[in-house]
N, C-alpha and C positions, 0 to 999 in steps of 0.2 A: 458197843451199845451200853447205855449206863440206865438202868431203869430210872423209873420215874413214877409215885404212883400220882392218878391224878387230881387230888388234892393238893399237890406239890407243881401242879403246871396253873399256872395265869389262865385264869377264864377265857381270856383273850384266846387264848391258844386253840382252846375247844371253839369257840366262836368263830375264828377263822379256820377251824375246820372245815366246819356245816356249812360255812356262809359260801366257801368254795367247790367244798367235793361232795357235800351232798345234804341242799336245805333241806330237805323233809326227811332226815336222819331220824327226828324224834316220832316224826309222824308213821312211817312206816314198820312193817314185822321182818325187815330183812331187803326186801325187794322193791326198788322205787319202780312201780308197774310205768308210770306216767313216763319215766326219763326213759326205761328201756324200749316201751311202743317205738318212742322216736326214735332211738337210736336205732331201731330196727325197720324203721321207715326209710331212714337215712340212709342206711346200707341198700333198701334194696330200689331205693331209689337213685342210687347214682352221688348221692351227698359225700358232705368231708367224711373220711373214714375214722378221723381222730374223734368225731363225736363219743359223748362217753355216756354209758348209761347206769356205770356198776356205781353203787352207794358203795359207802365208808366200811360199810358190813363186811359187803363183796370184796371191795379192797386189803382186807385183812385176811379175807379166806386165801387170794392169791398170794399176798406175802406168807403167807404163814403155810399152804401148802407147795408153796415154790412152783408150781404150774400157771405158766405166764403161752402155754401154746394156743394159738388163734384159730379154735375149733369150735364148732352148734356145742359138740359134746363136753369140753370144758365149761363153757358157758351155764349150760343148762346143770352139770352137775353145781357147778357153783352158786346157782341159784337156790338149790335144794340147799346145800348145803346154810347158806348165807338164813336162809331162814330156819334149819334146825340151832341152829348158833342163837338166834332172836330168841327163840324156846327155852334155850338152858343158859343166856345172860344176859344180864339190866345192860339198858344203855351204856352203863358206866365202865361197866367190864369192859363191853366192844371200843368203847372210846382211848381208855386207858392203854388196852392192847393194841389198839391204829395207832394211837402217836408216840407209842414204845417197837413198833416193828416198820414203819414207814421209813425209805431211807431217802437220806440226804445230802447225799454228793459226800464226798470227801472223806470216803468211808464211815461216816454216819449212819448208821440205824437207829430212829427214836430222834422225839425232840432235847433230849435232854445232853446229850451229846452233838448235835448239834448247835446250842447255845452255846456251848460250850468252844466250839472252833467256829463259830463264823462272829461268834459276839463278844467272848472269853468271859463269857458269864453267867454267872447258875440261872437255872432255867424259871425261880420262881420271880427273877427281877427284871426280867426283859418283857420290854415296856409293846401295844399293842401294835405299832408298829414294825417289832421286831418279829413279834410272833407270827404276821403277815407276810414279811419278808422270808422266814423256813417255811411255813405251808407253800409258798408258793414254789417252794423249789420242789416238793414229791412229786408232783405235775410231769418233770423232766430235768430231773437233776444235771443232767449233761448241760440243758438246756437254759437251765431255771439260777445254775449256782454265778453267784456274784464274783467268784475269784474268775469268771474263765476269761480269755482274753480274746478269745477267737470272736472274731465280726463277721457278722452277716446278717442280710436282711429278714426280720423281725417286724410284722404290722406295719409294713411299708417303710422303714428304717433301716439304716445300718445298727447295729447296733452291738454291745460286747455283755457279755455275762452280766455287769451289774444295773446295765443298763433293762438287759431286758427282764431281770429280776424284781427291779424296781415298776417296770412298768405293769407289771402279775401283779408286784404288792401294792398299786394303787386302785387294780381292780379288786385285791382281796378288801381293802379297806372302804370301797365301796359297798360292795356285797355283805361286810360287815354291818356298816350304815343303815 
C-alpha cells in the first residue's frame, strides 16, 4: 500500500467511484436505505445473490474491520457502524480512506499502488479512462484484473481478464457520463 492523500488522486478517480459503487454517496449519512430495501427484496425474493447494497462507507468498514462473514448480524452491525463513521468524518475522509484501503489484484491495496503496477505511473497522471479501468477491478479482483488469462464466459462471452475489465470499464465510463 503507498498512501495517497486525496488531493493527489484525479477527480476522475473519485468520480468513478460513486458513479460505480455508490451514486448517492454525497447524498446519504452512511446508509443508502434505497439500495439496501432492494438488495433485501432481492434476497428474499429468490434474485441474484451478488446484488449489492453496501455504500462506499460500508465498504470501508468491511475492509478495514476485516469481517467479510455473510451474517443479518455483521450486516446490521455494519450498518451501525457505517453511519457512526458518517458522524465523526466529512466525505473526504471516508473517500480518501476507500481508495487508500480498496484492493486491487496483484497485491494492491489503495489506488495509488495500483497505478502504479498496472499503469507504471503516478497516480496523479492517469488519465480518466485509467481510473475506470482500477475501480472496476475492486468489484472482483480475481475477476476484474487485466493481466489474468483464464477465459470464461462473461455477459454471454468468452472472455479473459482484460477483456472482461475492459468491458466494467466501459460501464464505469458510462455511469461516469
Amino acid at each position: 500500500r503507498q498512501w495517497a492523500s486525496l488531493e493527489d488522486m484525479p477527480q476522475a478517480m473519485i468520480d468513478a467511484a460513486v458513479a460505480i459503487e455508490d451514486k448517492r454517496f454525497y447524498e446519504h449519512q452512511g446508509v443508502d436505505w434505497i439500495t439496501t430495501v432492494k438488495a433485501c427484496l432481492n434476497m428474499f425474493f429468490g434474485g441474484d445473490d451478488k446484488f449489492g447494497g453496501s455504500t462506499i462507507t460500508q465498504q470501508l468498514i468491511k475492509n478495514t474491520t476485516k469481517d467479510d462473514s455473510v451474517t443479518v448480524q455483521r450486516k446490521v452491525m455494519e450498518i451501525f457502524r457505517a453511519q457512526f463513521c458518517e458522524q465523526v468524518n466529512d466525505k473526504d475522509e471516508i473517500m480518501e480512506q476507500y481508495l487508500n484501503h480498496i484492493y486491487l489484484g496483484r497485491g494492491c491495496y489503495g489506488v495509488k499502488s495500483a497505478a502504479a503496477e498496472y499503469f507504471g505511473k503516478e497516480l496523479q497522471s492517469l488519465t480518466p479512462a485509467e481510473c475506470a479501468a482500477l475501480i472496476s477491478i475492486t468489484n472482483n479482483p480475481s475477476l476484474f484484473n487485466p493481466y489474468s488469462q483464464s477465459v470464461y464466459e462473461y455477459k454471454g462471452e468468452e472472455r479473459d481478464g482484460a477483456s472482461r475489465n475492459r468491458y466494467r470499464q466501459m460501464n464505469v465510463l458510462s455511469q461516469m457520463l
